[in-house]
N, C-alpha and C positions, 0 to 999 in steps of 0.2 A: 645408645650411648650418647650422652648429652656434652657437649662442651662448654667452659667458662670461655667466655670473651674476655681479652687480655687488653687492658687499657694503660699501661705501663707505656707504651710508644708514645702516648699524648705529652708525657714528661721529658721526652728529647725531642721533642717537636718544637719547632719557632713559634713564638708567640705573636700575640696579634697585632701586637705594635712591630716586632720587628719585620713578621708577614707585609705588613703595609707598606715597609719603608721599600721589600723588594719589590711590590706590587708597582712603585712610582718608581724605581729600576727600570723595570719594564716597561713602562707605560714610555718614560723617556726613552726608551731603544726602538720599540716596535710602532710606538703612536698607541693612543685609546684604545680605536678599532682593531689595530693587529693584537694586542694584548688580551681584548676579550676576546677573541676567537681563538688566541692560544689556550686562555683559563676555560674556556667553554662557558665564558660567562655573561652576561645581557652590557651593557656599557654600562648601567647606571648601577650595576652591583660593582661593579669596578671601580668605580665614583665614589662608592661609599668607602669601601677597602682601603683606597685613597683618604679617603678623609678620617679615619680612624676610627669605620665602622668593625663590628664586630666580623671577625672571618671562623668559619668553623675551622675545625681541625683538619679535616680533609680536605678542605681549600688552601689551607698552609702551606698544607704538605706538597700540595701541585705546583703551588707560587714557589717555594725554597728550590723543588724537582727544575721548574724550566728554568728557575735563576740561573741555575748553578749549571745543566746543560749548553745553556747559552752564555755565560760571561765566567764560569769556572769549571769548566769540565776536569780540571783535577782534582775536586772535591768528591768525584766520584768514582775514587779506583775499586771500592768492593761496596758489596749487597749491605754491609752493616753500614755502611757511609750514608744510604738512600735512610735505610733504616732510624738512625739516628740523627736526620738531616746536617750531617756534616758534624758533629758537636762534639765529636772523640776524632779530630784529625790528627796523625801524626805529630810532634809537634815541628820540622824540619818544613811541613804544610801552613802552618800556622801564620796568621800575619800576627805582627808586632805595633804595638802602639804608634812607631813611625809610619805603618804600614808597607813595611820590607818583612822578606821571612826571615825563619831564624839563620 
C-alpha cells in the first residue's frame, strides 16, 4: 500500500519573512547562542534567518512551535492550533490592530 504525501500544511505554515521576524523574537529573549541550541541550528544559520535568509518549511514550523511555547502558550490549546501554526485562532484569541483582544 503506497501513500500520497499531503503538502497542504505548507499553506497554514508562517512564511519566511514572518518566520524571520519570530527568529529575532528569539534571538532577543534567549541571546544568539540560546536560540540556536533551542532551533538545533549552527549560529550562523540563525544569522541568516535573521537576515532574511531562506528558512525551509520544517524550520518554520519549529521557530512559530518555541515562539509561541515560550512568549504565547495560549495559542496552543489543541493539536489543530500546532497544526496550522496558530492561523484559525478563536477570534476572542485574536489580537486587534491595537493589539488588545477582542
Amino acid at each position: 500500500m503506497t501513500y500520497k504525501r499531503c503538502n497542504s500544511w505548507i499553506a497554514a505554515s508562517t512564511t519566511t519573512d514572518e518566520a524571520g521576524k519570530l527568529a529575532r523574537r528569539l534571538v532577543r529573549r534567549c541571546g544568539m547562542q540560546g536560540a540556536a541550541c533551542l532551533l538545533a541550528s549552527p549560529t550562523y544559520v540563525l544569522q541568516s534567518w535573521c537576515r532574511g535568509g531562506f528558512i525551509r518549511p520544517r524550520d518554520r514550523r519549529l521557530i512559530w512551535l518555541l515562539y509561541a511555547v515560550m512568549m504565547h502558550p495560549e495559542m496552543l490549546r489543541t493539536p489543530f492550533d500546532i497544526l496550522t501554526s496558530g492561523r484559525y485562532l478563536p477570534r476572542r484569541y485574536r489580537k486587534t490592530d491595537a493589539g488588545e483582544g477582542d
